[in-house]
C-alpha positions in Angstrom: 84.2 -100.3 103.8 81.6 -103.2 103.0 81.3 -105.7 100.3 78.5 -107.1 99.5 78.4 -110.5 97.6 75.2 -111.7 95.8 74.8 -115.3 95.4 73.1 -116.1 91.8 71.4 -118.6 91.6 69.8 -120.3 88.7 66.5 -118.2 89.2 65.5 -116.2 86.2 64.4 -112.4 86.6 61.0 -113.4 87.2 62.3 -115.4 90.5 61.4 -118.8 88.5 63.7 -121.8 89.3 65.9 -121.8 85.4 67.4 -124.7 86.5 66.7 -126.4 83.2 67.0 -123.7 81.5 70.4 -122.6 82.6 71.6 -127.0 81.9 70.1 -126.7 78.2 71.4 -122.9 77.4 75.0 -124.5 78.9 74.9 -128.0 77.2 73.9 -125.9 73.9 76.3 -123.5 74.2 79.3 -125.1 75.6 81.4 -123.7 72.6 80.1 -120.2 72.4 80.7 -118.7 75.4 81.9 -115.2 76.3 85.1 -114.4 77.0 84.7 -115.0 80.6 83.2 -118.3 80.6 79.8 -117.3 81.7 76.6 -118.5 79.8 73.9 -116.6 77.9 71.7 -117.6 81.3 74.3 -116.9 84.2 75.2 -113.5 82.3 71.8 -112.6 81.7 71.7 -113.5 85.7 74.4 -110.8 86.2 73.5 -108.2 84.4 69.9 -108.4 85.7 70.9 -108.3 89.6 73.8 -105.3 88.4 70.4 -103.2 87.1 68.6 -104.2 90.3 71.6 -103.3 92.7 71.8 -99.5 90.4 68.7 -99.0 90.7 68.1 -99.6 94.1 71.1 -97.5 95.1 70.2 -94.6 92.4 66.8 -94.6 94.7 69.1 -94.1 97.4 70.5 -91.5 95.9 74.0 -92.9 95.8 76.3 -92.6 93.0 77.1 -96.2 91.4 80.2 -97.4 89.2 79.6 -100.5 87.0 82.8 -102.0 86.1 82.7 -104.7 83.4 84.8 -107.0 82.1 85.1 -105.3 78.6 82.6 -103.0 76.3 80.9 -105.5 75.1 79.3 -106.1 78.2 79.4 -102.4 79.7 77.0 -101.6 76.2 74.6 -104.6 77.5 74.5 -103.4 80.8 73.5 -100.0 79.4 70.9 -101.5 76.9 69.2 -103.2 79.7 68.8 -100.0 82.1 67.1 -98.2 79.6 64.3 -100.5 79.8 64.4 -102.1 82.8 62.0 -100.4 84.5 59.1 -99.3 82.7 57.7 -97.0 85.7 61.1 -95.4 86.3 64.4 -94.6 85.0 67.7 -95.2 86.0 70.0 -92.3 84.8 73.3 -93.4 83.6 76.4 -93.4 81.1 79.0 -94.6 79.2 82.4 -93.3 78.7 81.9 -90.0 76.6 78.5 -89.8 77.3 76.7 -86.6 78.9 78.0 -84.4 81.3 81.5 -84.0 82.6 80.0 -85.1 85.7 78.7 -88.3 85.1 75.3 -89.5 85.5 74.2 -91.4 88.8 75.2 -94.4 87.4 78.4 -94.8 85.6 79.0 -97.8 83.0 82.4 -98.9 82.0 85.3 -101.5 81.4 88.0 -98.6 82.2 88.8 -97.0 85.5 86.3 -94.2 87.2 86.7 -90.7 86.3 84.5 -89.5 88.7 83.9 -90.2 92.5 81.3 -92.7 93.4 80.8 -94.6 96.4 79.0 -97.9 95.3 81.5 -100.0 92.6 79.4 -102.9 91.1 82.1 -105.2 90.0 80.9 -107.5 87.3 84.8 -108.2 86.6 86.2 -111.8 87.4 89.0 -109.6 89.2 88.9 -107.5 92.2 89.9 -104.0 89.9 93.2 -102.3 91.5 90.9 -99.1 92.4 88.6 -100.8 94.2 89.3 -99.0 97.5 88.5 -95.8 96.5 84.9 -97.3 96.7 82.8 -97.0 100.7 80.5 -100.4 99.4 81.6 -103.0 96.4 78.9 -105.0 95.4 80.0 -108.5 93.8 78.5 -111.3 92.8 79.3 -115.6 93.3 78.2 -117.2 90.2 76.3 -120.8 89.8 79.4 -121.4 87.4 82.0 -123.5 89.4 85.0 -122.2 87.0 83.5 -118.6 88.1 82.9 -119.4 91.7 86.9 -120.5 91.9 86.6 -116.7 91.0 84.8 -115.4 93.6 86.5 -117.0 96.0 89.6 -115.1 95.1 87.8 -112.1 94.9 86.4 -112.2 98.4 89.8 -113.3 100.0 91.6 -110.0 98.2 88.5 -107.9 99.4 89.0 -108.6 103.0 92.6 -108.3 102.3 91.8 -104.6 101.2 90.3 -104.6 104.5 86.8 -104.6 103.8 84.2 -106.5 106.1 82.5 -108.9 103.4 78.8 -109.8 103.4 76.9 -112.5 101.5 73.3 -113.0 100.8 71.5 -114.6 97.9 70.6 -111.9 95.4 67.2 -111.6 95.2 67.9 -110.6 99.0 70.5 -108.3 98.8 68.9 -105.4 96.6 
């Protein structure tokens, strides 16, 4: 059982440094932010490398679970995949949709109803099924709130007994 912990930076998807960027988006919206204390930028950060990762292991023809935070973000997560690519598609669901089966790529904010091996947690907590999974994919935010996090959320992975990787996360898909 592996984990495997992407390290977002404050690169855009392009790969261009958003270091200014990511400042002014979290000077300008130091009120507004979700629920989970990420900003427009770092979120947009996550849900870009969560498509990457889905896609990469859909290619692979592995079966992926994207666990969010709430359905907010499980619906933004869907949004993006359907145009993500423009030269290929990533099948995948939400709760309710399609077959009984599932698509490849599962998208949700409530436990799995069908096996998978690849979990992409985009929760701040390490989710209590989270062993059922053979790889986890997580992510360490620029946020230092979120990093405190991430911290947690690698110590309770390897006390699940998973062997934890890191790599930055234009590297890691």
């Amino acid at each position: 059982m592996q984990v495997f912990f992407n390290l977002v930076t404050g690169a855009s998807a392009d790969g261009a440094n958003d270091t200014n960027d990511a400042s002014d988006a979290k000077s300008t919206n130091a009120d507004s932010k979700t629920e989970s204390s990420v900003s427009d930028q770092h979120l947009s950060n996550y849900l870009y490398w969560a498509c990457v990762n889905a896609a990469s292991c859909y290619r692979q023809n592995q079966r992926v679970f994207i666990f969010c935070d709430d359905q907010q973000m499980a619906h933004q997560i869907d949004e993006l995949l359907w145009s993500f690519e423009s030269d290929s598609f990533v099948p995948h669901n939400l709760p309710g949709e399609g077959l009984a089966s599932g698509s490849p790529v599962e998208i949700s904010w409530q436990a799995p109803t069908n096996n998978r091996n690849v979990l992409i947690n985009l929760s701040g907590e390490v989710p209590s099924f989270a062993s059922q999974f053979s790889q986890i994919i997580d992510f360490v935010p620029v946020d230092d709130e979120l990093k405190k996090l991430a911290r947690l959320r690698y110590r309770s992975y390897q006390q699940l007994g998973f062997t934890v990787n890191t790599a930055p996360a234009n590297k890691a898909a």
